[in-house]
Backbone as JSON Lines, residues from 0, in Angstrom:
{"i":0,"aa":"X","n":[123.17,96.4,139.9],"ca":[123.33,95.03,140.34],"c":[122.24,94.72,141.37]}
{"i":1,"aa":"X","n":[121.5,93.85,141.04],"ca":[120.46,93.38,141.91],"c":[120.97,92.24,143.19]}
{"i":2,"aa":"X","n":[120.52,92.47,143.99],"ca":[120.79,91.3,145.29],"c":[119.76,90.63,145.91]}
{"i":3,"aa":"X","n":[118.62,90.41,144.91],"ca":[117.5,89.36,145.1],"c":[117.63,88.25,144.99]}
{"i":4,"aa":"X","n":[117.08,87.5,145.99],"ca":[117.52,86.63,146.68],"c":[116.5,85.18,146.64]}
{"i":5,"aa":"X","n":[116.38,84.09,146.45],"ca":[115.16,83.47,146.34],"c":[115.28,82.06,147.24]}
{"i":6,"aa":"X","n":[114.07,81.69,147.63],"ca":[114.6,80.61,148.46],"c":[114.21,79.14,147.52]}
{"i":7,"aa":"X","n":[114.04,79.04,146.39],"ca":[114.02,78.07,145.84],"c":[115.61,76.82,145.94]}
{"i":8,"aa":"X","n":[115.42,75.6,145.87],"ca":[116.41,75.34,145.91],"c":[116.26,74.36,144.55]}
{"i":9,"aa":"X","n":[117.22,73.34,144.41],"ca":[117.85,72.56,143.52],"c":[116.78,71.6,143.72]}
{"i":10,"aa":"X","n":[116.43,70.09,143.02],"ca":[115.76,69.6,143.18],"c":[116.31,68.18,144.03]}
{"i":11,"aa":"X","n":[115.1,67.18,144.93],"ca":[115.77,66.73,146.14],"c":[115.47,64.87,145.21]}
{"i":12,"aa":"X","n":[116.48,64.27,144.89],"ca":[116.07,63.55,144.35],"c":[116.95,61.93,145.59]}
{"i":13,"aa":"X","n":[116.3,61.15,145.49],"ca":[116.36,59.86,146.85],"c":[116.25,58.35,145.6]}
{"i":14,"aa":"X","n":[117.0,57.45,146.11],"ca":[116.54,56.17,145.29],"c":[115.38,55.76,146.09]}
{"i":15,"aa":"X","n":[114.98,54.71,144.87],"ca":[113.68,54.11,145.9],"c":[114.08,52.4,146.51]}
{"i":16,"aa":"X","n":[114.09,52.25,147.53],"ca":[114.26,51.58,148.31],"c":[113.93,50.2,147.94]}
{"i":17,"aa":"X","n":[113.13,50.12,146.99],"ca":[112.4,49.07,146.23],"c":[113.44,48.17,145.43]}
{"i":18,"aa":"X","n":[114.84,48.97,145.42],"ca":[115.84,48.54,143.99],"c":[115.27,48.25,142.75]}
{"i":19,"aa":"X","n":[113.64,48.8,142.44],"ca":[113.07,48.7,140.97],"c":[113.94,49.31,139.91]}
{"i":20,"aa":"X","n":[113.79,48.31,139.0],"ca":[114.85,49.26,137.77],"c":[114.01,49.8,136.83]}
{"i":21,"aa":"X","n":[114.5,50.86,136.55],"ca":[113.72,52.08,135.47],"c":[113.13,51.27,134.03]}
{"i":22,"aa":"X","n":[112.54,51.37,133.59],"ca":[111.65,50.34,132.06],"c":[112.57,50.6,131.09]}
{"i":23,"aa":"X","n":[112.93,51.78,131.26],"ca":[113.7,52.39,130.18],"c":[115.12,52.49,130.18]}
{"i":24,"aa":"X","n":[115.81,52.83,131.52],"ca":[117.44,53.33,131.82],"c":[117.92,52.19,131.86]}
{"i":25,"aa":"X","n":[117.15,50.96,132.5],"ca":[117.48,49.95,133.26],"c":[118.58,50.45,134.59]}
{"i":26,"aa":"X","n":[118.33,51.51,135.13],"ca":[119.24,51.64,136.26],"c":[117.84,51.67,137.65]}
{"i":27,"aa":"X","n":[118.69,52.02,138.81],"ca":[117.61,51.87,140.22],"c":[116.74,53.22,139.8]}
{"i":28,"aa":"X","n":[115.37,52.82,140.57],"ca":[114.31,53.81,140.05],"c":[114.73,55.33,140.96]}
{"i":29,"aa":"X","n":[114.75,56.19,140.18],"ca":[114.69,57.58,141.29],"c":[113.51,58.26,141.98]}
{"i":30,"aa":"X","n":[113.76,58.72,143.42],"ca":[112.26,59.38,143.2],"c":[112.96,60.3,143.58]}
{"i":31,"aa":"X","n":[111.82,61.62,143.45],"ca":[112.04,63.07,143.24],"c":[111.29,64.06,143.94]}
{"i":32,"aa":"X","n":[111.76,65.36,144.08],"ca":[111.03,66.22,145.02],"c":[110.06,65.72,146.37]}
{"i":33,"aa":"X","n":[108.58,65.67,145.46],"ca":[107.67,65.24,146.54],"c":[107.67,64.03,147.06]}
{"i":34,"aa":"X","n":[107.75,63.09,146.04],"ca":[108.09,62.07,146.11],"c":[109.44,60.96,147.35]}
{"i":35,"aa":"X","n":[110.43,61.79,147.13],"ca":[111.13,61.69,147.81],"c":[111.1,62.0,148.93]}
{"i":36,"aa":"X","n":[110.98,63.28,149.33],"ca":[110.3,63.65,150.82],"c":[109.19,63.08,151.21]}
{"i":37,"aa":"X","n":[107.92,62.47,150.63],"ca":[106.76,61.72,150.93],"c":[107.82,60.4,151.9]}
{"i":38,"aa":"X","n":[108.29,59.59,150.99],"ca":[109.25,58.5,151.5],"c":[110.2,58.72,152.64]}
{"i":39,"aa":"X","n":[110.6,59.43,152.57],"ca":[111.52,59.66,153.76],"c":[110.41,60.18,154.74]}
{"i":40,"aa":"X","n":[109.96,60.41,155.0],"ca":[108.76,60.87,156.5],"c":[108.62,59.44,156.75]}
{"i":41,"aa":"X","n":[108.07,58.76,155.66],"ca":[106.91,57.74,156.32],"c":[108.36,56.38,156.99]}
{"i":42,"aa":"X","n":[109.33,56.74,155.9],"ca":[110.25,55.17,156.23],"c":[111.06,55.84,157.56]}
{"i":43,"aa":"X","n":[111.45,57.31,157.82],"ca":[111.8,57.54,158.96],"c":[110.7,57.12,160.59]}
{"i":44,"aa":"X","n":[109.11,57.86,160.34],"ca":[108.74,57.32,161.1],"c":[108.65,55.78,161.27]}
{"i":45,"aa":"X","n":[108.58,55.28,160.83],"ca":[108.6,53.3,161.15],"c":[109.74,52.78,161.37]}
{"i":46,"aa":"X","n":[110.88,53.77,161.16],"ca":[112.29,53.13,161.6],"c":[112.21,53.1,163.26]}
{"i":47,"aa":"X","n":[112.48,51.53,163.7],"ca":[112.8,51.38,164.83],"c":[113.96,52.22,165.8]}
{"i":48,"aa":"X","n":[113.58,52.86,166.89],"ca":[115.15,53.09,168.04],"c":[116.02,52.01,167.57]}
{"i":49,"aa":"X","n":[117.51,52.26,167.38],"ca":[118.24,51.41,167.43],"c":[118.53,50.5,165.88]}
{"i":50,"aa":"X","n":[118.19,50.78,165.13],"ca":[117.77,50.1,164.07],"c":[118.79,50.12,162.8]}
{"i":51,"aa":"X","n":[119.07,51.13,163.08],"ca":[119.96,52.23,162.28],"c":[121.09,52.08,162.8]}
{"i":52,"aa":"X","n":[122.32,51.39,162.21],"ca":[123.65,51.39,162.41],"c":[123.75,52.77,162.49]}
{"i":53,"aa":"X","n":[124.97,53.06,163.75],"ca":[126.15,54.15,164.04],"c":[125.09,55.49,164.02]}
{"i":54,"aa":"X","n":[123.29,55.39,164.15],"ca":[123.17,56.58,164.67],"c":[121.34,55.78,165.36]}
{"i":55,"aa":"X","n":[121.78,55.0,166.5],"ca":[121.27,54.74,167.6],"c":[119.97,55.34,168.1]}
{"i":56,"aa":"X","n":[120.12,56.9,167.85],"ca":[118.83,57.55,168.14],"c":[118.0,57.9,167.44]}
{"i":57,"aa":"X","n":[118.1,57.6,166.15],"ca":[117.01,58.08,165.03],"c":[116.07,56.74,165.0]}
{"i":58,"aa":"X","n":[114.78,57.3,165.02],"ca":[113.67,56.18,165.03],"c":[112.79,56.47,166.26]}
{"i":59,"aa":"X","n":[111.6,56.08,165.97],"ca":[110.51,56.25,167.05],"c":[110.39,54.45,167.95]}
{"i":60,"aa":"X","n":[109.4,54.73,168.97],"ca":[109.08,53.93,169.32],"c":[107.56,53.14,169.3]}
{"i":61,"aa":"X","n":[107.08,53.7,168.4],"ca":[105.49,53.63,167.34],"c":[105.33,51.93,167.39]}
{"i":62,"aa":"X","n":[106.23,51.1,167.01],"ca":[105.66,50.0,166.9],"c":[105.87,49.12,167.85]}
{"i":63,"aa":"X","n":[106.79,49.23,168.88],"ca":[106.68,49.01,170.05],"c":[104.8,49.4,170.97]}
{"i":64,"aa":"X","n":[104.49,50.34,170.55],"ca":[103.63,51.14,171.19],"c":[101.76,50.49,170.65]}
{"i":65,"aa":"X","n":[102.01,49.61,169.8],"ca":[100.91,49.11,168.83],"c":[100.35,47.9,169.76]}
{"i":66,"aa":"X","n":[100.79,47.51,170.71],"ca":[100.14,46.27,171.52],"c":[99.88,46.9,173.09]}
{"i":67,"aa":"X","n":[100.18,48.42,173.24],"ca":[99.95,49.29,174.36],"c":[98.34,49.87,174.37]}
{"i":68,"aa":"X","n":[97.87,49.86,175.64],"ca":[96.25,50.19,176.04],"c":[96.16,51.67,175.49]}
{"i":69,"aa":"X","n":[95.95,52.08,174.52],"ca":[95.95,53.46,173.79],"c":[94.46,54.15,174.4]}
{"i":70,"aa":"X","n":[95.14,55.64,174.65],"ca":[94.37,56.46,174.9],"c":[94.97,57.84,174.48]}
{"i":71,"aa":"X","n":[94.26,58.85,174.98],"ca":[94.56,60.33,174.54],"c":[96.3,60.73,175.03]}
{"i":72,"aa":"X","n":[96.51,59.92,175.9],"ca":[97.91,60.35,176.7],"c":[99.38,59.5,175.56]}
{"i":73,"aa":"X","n":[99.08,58.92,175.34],"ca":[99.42,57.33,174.43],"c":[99.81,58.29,173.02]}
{"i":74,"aa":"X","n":[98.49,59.06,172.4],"ca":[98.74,59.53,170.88],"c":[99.16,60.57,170.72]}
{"i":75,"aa":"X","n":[99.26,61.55,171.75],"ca":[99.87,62.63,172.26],"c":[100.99,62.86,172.43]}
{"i":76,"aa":"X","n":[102.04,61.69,173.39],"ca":[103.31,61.26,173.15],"c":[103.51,61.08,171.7]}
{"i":77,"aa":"X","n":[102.93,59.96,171.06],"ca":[103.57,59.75,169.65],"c":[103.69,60.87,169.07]}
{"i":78,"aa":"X","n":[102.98,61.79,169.09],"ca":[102.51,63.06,167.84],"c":[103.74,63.81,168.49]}
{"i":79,"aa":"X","n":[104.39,63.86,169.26],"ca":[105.49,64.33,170.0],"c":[106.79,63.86,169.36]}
{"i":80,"aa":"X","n":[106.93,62.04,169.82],"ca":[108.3,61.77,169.54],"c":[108.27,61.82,167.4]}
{"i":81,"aa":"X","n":[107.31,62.07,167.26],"ca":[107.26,62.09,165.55],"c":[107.65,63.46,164.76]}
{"i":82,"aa":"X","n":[107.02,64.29,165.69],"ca":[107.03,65.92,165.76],"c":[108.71,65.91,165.59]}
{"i":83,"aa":"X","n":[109.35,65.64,166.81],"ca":[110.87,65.6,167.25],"c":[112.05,65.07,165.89]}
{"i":84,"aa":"X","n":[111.29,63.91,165.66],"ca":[111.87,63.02,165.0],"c":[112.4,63.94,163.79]}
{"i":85,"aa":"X","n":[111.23,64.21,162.8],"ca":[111.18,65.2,161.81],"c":[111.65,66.2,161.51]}
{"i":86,"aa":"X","n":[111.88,66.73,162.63],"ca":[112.42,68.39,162.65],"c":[113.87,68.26,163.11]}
{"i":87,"aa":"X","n":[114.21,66.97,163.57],"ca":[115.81,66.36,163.63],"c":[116.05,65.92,162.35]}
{"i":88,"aa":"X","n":[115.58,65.31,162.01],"ca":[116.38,64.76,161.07],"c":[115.56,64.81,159.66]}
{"i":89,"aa":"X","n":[114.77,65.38,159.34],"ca":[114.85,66.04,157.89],"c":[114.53,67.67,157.37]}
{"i":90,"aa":"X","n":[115.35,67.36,156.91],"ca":[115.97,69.14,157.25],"c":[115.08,70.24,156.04]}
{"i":91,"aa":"X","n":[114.8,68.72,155.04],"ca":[113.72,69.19,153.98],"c":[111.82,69.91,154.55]}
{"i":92,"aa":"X","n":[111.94,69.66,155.27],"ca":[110.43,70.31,155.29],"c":[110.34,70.92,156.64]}
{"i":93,"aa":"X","n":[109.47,71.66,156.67],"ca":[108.77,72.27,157.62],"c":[107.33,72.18,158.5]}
{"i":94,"aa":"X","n":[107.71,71.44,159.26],"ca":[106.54,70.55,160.04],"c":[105.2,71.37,160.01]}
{"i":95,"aa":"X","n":[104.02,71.48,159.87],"ca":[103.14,71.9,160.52],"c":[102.13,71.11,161.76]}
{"i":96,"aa":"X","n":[101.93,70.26,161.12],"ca":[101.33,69.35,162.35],"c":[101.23,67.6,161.93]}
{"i":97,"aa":"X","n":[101.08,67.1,163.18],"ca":[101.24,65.79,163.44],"c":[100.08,65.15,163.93]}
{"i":98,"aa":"X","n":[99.19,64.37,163.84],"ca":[98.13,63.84,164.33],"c":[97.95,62.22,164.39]}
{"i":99,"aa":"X","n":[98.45,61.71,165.42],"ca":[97.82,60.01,165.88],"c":[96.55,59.67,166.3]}
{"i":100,"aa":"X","n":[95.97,58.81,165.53],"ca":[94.16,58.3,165.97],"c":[95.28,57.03,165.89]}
{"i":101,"aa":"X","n":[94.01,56.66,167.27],"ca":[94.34,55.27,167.64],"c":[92.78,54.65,167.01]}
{"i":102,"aa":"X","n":[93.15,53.0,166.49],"ca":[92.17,52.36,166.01],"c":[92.0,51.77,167.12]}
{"i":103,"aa":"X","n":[91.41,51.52,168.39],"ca":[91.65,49.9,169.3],"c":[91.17,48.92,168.59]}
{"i":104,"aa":"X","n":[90.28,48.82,168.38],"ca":[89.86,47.26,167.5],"c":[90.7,46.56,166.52]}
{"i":105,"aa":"X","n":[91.41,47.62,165.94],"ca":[92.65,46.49,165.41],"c":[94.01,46.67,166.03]}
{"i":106,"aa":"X","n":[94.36,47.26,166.63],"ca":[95.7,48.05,167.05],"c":[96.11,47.95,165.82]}
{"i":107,"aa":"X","n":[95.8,49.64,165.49],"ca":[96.5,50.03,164.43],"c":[96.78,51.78,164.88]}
{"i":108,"aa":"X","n":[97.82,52.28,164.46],"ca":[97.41,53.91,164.25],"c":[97.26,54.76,163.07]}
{"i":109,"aa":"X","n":[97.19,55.48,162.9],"ca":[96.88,55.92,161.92],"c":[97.49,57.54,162.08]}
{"i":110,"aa":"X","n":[98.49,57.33,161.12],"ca":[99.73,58.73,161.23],"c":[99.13,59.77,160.09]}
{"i":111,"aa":"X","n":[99.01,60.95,160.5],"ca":[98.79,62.39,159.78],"c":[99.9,63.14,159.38]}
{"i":112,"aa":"X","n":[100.93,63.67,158.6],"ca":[101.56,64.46,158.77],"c":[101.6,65.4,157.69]}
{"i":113,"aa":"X","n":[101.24,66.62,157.81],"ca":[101.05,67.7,157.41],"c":[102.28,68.66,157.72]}
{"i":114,"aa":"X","n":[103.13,69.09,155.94],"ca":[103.89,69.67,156.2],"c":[104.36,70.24,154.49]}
{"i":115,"aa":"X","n":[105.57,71.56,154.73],"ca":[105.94,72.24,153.64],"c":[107.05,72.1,153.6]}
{"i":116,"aa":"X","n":[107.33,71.95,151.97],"ca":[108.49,71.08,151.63],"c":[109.45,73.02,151.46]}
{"i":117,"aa":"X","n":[110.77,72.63,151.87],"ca":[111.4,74.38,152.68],"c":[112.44,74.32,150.73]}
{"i":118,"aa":"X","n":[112.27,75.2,150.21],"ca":[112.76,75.66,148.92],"c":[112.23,75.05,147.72]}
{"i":119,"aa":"X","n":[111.25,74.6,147.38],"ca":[110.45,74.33,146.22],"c":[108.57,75.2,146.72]}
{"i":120,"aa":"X","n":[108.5,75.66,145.47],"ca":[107.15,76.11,145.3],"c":[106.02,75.11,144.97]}
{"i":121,"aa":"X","n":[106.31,74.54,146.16],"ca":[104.83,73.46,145.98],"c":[103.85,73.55,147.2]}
{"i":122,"aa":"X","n":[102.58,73.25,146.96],"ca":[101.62,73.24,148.32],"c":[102.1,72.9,149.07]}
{"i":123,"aa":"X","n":[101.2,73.06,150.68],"ca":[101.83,71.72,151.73],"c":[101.5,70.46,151.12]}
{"i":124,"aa":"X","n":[102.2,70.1,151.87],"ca":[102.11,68.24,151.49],"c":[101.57,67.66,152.87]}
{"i":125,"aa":"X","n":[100.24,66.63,152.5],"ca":[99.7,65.79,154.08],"c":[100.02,64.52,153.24]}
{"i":126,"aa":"X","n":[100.63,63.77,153.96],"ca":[99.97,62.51,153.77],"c":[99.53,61.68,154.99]}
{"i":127,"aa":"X","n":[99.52,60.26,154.92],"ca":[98.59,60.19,155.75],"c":[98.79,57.69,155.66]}
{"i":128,"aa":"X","n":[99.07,57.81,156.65],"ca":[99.36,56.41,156.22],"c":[99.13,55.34,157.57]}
{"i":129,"aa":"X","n":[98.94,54.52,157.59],"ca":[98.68,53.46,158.45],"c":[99.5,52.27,159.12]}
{"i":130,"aa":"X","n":[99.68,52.18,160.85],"ca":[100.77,51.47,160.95],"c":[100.48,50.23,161.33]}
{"i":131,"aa":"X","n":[100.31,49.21,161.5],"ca":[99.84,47.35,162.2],"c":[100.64,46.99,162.62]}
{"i":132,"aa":"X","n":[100.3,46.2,163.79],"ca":[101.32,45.33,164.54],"c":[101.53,44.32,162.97]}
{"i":133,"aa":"X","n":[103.14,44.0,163.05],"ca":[103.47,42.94,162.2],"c":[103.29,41.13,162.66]}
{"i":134,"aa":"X","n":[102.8,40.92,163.96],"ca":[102.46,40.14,164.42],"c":[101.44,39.86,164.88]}
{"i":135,"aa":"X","n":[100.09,39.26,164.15],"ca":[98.62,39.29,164.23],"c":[98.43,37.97,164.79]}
């Protein structure tokens, strides 16, 4: 009797937020593995403090922070409360690193996150996405 052990898991499948319906099922579109974890990083980081009925503390303060005099001290914090954010509350991956460039000329930032998705055999995953004040 063998007692090998593997850390693969089941696959992580999320609706998409879009309520697009499938071409074919006609039901809400699914996304899957990478996919799904891609989405959840990016819609967790942009979720506002407070934003989130009955759990108050999930969410950064990133877009609050988009009309603030940005410097090295400024993207450092973020790469922090994002760092935090992540490793609270998605339980799917395994952070490696976090990186904020500030644009000043547009106030924009520009989010890095580099990380491994914890029981599927896939590369790390970076992506890499862009935040704007919603009021120009």
């Amino acid at each position: 009797m063998s007692t090998y052990t593997t850390n693969v898991s089941r696959a992580f499948k999320d609706i998409s937020l879009s309520f697009k319906k499938h071409p074919v099922t006609n039901d809400v579109t699914i996304l899957r593995n990478e996919d799904a974890i891609k989405k959840s990083v990016i819609n967790l980081t942009r979720t506002r403090i407070n934003e989130r009925f009955f759990n108050e503390l999930l969410g950064t303060s990133i877009a609050d922070s988009l009309f603030e005099n940005m410097d090295s001290g400024l993207e450092a914090a973020l790469e922090e409360e994002i760092s935090t954010l992540l490793k609270n509350y998605e339980p799917r991956i395994e952070l490696n690193s976090v990186y904020v460039i500030a644009n000043l000329d547009s106030n924009e930032l520009n989010v890095q996150v580099d990380y491994k998705i914890v029981g599927l055999p896939v590369p790390s995953q970076n992506i890499e996405f862009l935040l704007q004040p919603t009021r120009v």
